[in-house]
N, C-alpha and C positions, 0 to 999 in steps of 0.2 A: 472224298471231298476234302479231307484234313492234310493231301499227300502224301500218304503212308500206305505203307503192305499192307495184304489181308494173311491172315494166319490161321487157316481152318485147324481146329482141335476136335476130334472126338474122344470121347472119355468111355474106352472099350472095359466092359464088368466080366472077367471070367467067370463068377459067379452064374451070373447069366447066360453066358458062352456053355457052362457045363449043363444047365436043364433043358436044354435045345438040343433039338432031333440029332445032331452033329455039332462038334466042339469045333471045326473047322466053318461050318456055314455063316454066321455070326462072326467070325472074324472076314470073311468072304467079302458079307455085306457091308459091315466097317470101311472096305478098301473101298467097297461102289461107290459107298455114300462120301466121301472124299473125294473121286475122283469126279463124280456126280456134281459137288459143288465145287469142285474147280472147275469145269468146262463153263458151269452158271455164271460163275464169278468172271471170265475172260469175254463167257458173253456178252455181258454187259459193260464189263470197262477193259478193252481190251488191251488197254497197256499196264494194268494194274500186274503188281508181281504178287502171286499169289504162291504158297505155300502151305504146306498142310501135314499134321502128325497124327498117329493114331497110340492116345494115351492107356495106359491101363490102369485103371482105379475108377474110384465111386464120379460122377460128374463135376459135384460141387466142388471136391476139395481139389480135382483136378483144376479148374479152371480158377479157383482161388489161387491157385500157386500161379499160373499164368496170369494172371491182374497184375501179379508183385511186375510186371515188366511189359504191359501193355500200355496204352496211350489210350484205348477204349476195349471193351467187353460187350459184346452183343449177342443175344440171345431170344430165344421166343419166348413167348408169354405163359408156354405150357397147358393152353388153355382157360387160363382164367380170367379172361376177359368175357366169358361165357359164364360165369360163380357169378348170381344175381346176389347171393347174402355178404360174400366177405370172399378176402383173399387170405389161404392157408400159409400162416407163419413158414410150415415147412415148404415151402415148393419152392423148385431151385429157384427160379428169377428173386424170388424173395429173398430167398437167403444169399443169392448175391449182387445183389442189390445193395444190402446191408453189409457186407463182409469184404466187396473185393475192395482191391488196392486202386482201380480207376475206377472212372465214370463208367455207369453201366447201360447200356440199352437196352429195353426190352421189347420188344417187335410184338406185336399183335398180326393174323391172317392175314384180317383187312387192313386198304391203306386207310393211313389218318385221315381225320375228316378236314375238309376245307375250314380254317380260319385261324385265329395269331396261334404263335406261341405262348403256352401259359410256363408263368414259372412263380413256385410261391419262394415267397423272400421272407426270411425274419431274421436278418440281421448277423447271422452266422457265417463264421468264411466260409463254412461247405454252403449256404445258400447265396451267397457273393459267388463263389466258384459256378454255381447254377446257375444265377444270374450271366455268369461271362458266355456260360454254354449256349441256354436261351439266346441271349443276341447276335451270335454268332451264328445260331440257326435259322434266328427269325432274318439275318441278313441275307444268308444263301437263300434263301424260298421267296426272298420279297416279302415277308408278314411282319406283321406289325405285332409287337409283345405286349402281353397283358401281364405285367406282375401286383400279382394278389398279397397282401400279409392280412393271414386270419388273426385277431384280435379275441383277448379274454375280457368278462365284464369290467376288469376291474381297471384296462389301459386307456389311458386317454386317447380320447380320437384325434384329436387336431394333432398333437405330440408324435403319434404313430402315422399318419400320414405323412407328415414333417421328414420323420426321418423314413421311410422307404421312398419319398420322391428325392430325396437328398441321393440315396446311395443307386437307384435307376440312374439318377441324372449324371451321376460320377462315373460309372460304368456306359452308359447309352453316348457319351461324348465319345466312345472310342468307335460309336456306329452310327453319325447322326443320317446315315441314311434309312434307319429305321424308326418307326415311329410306333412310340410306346404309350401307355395308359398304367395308372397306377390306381389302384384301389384296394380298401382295406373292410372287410366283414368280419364282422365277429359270431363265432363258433369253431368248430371242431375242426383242425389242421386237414386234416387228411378228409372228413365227410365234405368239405366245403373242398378240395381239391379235386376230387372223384367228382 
């Protein structure tokens, strides 16, 4: 969608290689699984240039050193979109989520559900830089963006509306074929975004 290669990485563990039935099988399956999602990947965009490595070391730090030089990072969700209590600090998408050097995607099973893009804004260039992603997204799909800024007791309302429709409206001018909604709740960033 961005016009750029895909770069398949897997981050091969010899650690794990060595308690497996064979120290060759595990690297075996590393090449399938590469080659597996190359043929996926041509399936569906079939002029896309796709390429792909097989790394050795732990996941995270592998693919952290790959962010320093990507335009996007993509990844599954590992399952925890299925963790009805909380999302574990350590689980990769987490930790690079928080750590890489680009924007990162995290893919759940299922596709998304029908309706806007949500993006929470509070005034930060990394939630400016969201904001620019968001409508960019919400442009390709045809949807219409909902940006939320969650609010503490003590900020003014009229003031905090003010300014999150000020900086939608400075950004959404570079998309006015999409159509956005602004709103502001007060409580807890991340329980009010989930």
């Amino acid at each position: 969608a961005h016009g750029r290669s895909l770069h398949l990485v897997h981050a091969f563990d010899w650690a794990a290689a060595f308690a497996a039935d064979t120290v060759a099988a595990p690297r075996d399956e590393a090449e399938d699984l590469i080659a597996r999602a190359n043929d996926l990947a041509r399936d569906v965009e079939p002029e896309l240039t796709v390429t792909g490595e097989i790394v050795e070391g732990p996941r995270v730090p592998v693919l952290l050193r790959r962010s320093e030089r990507a335009f996007l990072l993509a990844v599954g969700d590992g399952g925890m979109a299925t963790c009805a209590d909380c999302v574990p600090a350590d689980a990769p998408a987490v930790q690079l989520a928080a750590r890489a050097s680009c924007p990162v995607l995290v893919v759940r099973r299922e596709p998304p559900p029908q309706g806007p893009v949500l993006v929470g804004v509070d005034g930060s260039p990394s939630s400016n830089r969201a904001l620019e992603w968001a409508l960019e997204c919400a442009g390709r799909r045809n949807a219409r963006l909902l940006a939320l800024r969650v609010t503490e007791q003590d900020e003014d309302d009229d003031e905090v509306k003010r300014q999150l429709t000020e900086v939608v409206g400075r950004y959404a001018g570079r998309h006015p074929e999409v159509p956005t909604e602004c709103h502001t709740i007060r409580g807890d960033p991340g329980a009010v975004l989930v």
